[in-house]
N, C-alpha and C positions, 0 to 999 in steps of 0.2 A: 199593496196599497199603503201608502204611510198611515201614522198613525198617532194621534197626540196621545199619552200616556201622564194620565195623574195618579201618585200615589199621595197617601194622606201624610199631611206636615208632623205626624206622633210618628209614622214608619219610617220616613226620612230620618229624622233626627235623633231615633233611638237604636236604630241599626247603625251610627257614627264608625343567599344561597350558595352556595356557593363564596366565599370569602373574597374568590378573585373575578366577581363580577363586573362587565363594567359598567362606568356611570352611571347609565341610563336605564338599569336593572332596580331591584330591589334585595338589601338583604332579607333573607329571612332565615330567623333562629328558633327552630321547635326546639321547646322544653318544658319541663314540668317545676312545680316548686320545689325552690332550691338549689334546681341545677345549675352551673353556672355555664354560661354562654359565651361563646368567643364568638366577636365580628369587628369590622375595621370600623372608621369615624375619619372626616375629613382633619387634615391637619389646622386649614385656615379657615375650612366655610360651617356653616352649621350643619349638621344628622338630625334630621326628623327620626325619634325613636316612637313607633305606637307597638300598641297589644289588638290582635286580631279578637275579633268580639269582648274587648273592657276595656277599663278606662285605668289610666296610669293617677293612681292615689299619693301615690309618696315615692320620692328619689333622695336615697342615701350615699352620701361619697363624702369625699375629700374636697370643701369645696376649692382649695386651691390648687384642683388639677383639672377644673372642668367652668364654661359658663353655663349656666342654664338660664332657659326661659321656657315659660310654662303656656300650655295653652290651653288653662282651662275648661271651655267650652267642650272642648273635642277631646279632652284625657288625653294630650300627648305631649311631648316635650321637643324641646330643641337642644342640643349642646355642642360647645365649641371647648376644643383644649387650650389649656393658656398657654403661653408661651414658654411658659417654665417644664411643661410637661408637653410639648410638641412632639416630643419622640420617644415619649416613654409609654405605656397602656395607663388606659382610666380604668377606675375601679370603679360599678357601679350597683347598686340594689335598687330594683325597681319593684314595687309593691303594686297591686291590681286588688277587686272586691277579694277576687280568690288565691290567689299566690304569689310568693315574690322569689325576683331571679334576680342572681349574680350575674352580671355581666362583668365582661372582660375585654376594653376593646383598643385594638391599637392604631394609633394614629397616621396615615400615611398621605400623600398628597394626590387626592383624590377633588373631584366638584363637591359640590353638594348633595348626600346621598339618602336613602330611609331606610332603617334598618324595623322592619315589622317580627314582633314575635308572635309567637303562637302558641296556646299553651293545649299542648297535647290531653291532658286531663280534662280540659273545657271541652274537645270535643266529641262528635259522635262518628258519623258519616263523615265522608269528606267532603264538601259545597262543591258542587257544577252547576255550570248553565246550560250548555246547552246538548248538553244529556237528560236533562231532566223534563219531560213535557213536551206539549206541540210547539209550533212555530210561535204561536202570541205566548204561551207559557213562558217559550222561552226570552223571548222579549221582555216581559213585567222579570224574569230573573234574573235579567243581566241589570235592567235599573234599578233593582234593588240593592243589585251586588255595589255598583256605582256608586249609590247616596250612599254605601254603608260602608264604603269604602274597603269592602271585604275584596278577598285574593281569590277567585275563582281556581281548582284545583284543575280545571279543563281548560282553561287560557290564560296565553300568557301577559302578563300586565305589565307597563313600562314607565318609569314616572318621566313626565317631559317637563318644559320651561318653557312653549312655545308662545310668542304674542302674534296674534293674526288682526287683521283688520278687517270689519264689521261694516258698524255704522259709524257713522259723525259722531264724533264726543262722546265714543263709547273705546273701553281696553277690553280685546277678549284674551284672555288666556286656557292655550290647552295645559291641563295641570295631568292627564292621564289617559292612557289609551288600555285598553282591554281590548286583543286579538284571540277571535275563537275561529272556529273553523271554519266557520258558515257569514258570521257577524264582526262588525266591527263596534265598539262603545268605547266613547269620549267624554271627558269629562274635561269641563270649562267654567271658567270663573270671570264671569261679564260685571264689567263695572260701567257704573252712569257716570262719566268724567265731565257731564255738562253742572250748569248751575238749578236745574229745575229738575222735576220730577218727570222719569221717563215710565211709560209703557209698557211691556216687552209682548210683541205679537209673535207668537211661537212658528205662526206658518213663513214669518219671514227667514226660517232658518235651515228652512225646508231648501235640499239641492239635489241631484241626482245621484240615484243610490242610495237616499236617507229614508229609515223606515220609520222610524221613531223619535221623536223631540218629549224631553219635560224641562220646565224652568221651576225652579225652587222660587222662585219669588218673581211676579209679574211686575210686582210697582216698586220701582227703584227709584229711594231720594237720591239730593245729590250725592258723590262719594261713594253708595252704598252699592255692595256687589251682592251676585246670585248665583249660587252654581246655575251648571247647563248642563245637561244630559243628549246628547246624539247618539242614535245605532243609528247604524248603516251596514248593507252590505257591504263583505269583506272584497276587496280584490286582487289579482293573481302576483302584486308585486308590493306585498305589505308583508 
């Protein structure tokens, strides 16, 4: 039976591989402080770089081999290599509350990609969903994993671009998918593209196959967006 799922707006927002992957993967670099980490970086578009559970304090380089932009909210960064340094490697120090890594990354002509580290030291266990618990267990862990934008070590996650259409005067974007073996969880970034304040009724999101809906923020001014969370049952050609 479906199911609205609320988690509280402090656990939302306090829970924020291979080299030759492609696009639509995610890099990811385990290390500890100090080590330094090799991964690739778009030539022309931007690399979303985060830290799985912290936040990015400080980034040291060269500033004229790299752009950056900062996103403070979320602890993460953007960067693009300049032209001058299009094919050579960036050098990079990224500092977190608990350690900082050397990165090493080179530039090749790639989309736009994430490169997520992980700091081996931070963790304990390794995070699953849907090992861990019953059926609703596992539901409240996969949206938590979502809002926290964590990498579940039992599914595979894939970052997308996708715009779908909704409503009237609304943008939806799929920004993430999480594939487990049972479930499927989506992560979406709806915006109010009208000129008023809209609503957001959670059962209108409701379609066959969906077991679960949360919307991070119900009243959208105009311009403003809200993540969206969906599971869904998985199916046999995903």
């Amino acid at each position: 039976m479906p199911m609205t799922l609320s988690i509280p707006r402090r656990a939302l927002f306090a829970l924020s591989l291979a080299l030759s992957l492609p696009a639509s993967a995610i890099q990811i670099l385990d290390g500890v402080d100090g080590q330094t980490l090799v991964g690739k970086i778009a030539q022309k578009e931007l690399t979303r770089i985060t830290v799985e559970r912290g936040r990015i304090k400080k980034v040291t380089g060269n500033a004229g081999e790299f752009l950056l932009e900062k996103d403070e909210d979320k602890g993460q960064i953007y960067i693009r290599p300049t032209l001058e340094s299009a094919t050579k490697p960036v050098n990079l120090f990224i500092t977190t509350e608990r350690a900082t890594f050397t990165l090493l990354l080179q530039p090749v002509d790639l989309p736009a990609d994430t490169i997520v580290i992980r700091d081996r030291a931070a963790r304990s266990e390794p995070a699953r969903v849907e090992r861990n618990g019953g059926y609703v267990r596992v539901i409240k862990n996969l949206l938590l994993a979502m809002a926290s934008d964590a990498l579940p070590r039992d599914m595979e996650v894939r970052e997308m671009a996708k715009e779908l259409s909704l409503w009237k005067e609304t943008r939806l974007l799929l920004t993430r998918v999480y594939l487990g073996q049972a479930m499927t969880g989506e992560k979406y970034v709806l915006t109010n593209m009208s000129g008023k304040p809209m609503v957001i009724a959670e059962q209108e999101l409701y379609k066959a196959g969906v077991i679960a809906v949360s919307v991070e923020n119900l009243d959208l001014q105009p311009d403003e967006s809200s993540n969206v969370f969906v599971i869904r049952e998985r199916n046999d050609h995903e």
